[in-house]
C-alpha positions, 0 to 999 in steps of 0.5 A: 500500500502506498502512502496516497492521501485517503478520502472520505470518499474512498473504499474501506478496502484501501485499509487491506483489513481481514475478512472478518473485519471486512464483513463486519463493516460490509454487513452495516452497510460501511464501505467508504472511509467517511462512513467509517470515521463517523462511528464512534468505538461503541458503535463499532461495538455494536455491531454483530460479531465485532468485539475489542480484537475488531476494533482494535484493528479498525483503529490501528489501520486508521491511525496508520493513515492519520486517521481515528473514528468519531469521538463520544459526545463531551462527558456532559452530553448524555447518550440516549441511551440513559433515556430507557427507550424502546428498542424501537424508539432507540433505534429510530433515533440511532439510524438518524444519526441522533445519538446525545439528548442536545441532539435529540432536543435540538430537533425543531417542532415537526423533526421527529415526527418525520423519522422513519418509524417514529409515529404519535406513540413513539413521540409520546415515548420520548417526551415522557423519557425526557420529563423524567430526565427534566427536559421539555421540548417544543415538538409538535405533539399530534392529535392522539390519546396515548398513555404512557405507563411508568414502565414506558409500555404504551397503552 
C-alpha cells in the first residue's frame, strides 16, 4: 500500500483489513472511509460479531493513515441511551444519526415526527423519557390519546 492521501470518499478496502473485519463493516452497510470515521468505538461495538480484537484493528489501520473514528459526545452530553427507550424508539433515533439528548432536543417542532418509524406513540415515548430526565421540548405533539405507563409500555 502506498502512502496516497485517503478520502472520505474512498473504499474501506484501501485499509487491506481481514475478512472478518471486512464483513463486519460490509454487513452495516460501511464501505467508504467517511462512513467509517463517523462511528464512534461503541458503535463499532455494536455491531454483530465485532468485539475489542475488531476494533482494535479498525483503529490501528486508521491511525496508520492519520486517521481515528468519531469521538463520544463531551462527558456532559448524555447518550440516549440513559433515556430507557424502546428498542424501537432507540433505534429510530440511532439510524438518524441522533445519538446525545442536545441532539435529540435540538430537533425543531415537526423533526421527529418525520423519522422513519417514529409515529404519535413513539413521540409520546420520548417526551415522557425526557420529563423524567427534566427536559421539555417544543415538538409538535399530534392529535392522539396515548398513555404512557411508568414502565414506558404504551397503552
Amino acid at each position: 500500500m502506498t502512502n496516497a492521501a485517503i478520502h472520505r470518499s474512498d473504499s474501506i478496502e484501501v485499509f487491506e483489513f481481514s475478512s472478518k473485519v471486512q464483513n463486519t463493516l460490509r454487513r452495516q452497510g460501511l464501505v467508504m472511509v467517511g462512513a467509517l470515521t463517523a462511528c464512534t468505538a461503541t458503535d463499532i461495538l455494536d455491531f454483530r460479531n465485532s468485539g475489542m480484537r475488531t476494533l482494535e484493528e479498525i483503529e490501528t489501520k486508521l491511525a496508520a493513515h492519520g486517521l481515528a473514528l468519531r469521538t463520544s459526545p463531551p462527558c456532559g452530553d448524555a447518550l440516549i441511551d440513559d433515556l430507557g427507550l424502546s428498542t424501537r424508539a432507540h433505534n429510530a433515533l440511532r439510524r438518524e444519526g441522533i445519538v446525545t439528548i442536545s441532539e435529540l432536543t435540538a430537533c425543531d417542532r415537526r423533526e421527529p415526527l418525520d423519522l422513519r418509524q417514529f409515529g404519535a406513540s413513539v413521540l409520546a415515548e420520548v417526551v415522557a423519557a425526557l420529563a423524567r430526565h427534566g427536559l421539555e421540548p417544543d415538538w409538535q405533539m399530534p392529535v392522539t390519546e396515548v398513555h404512557i405507563t411508568p414502565d414506558g409500555a404504551n397503552r
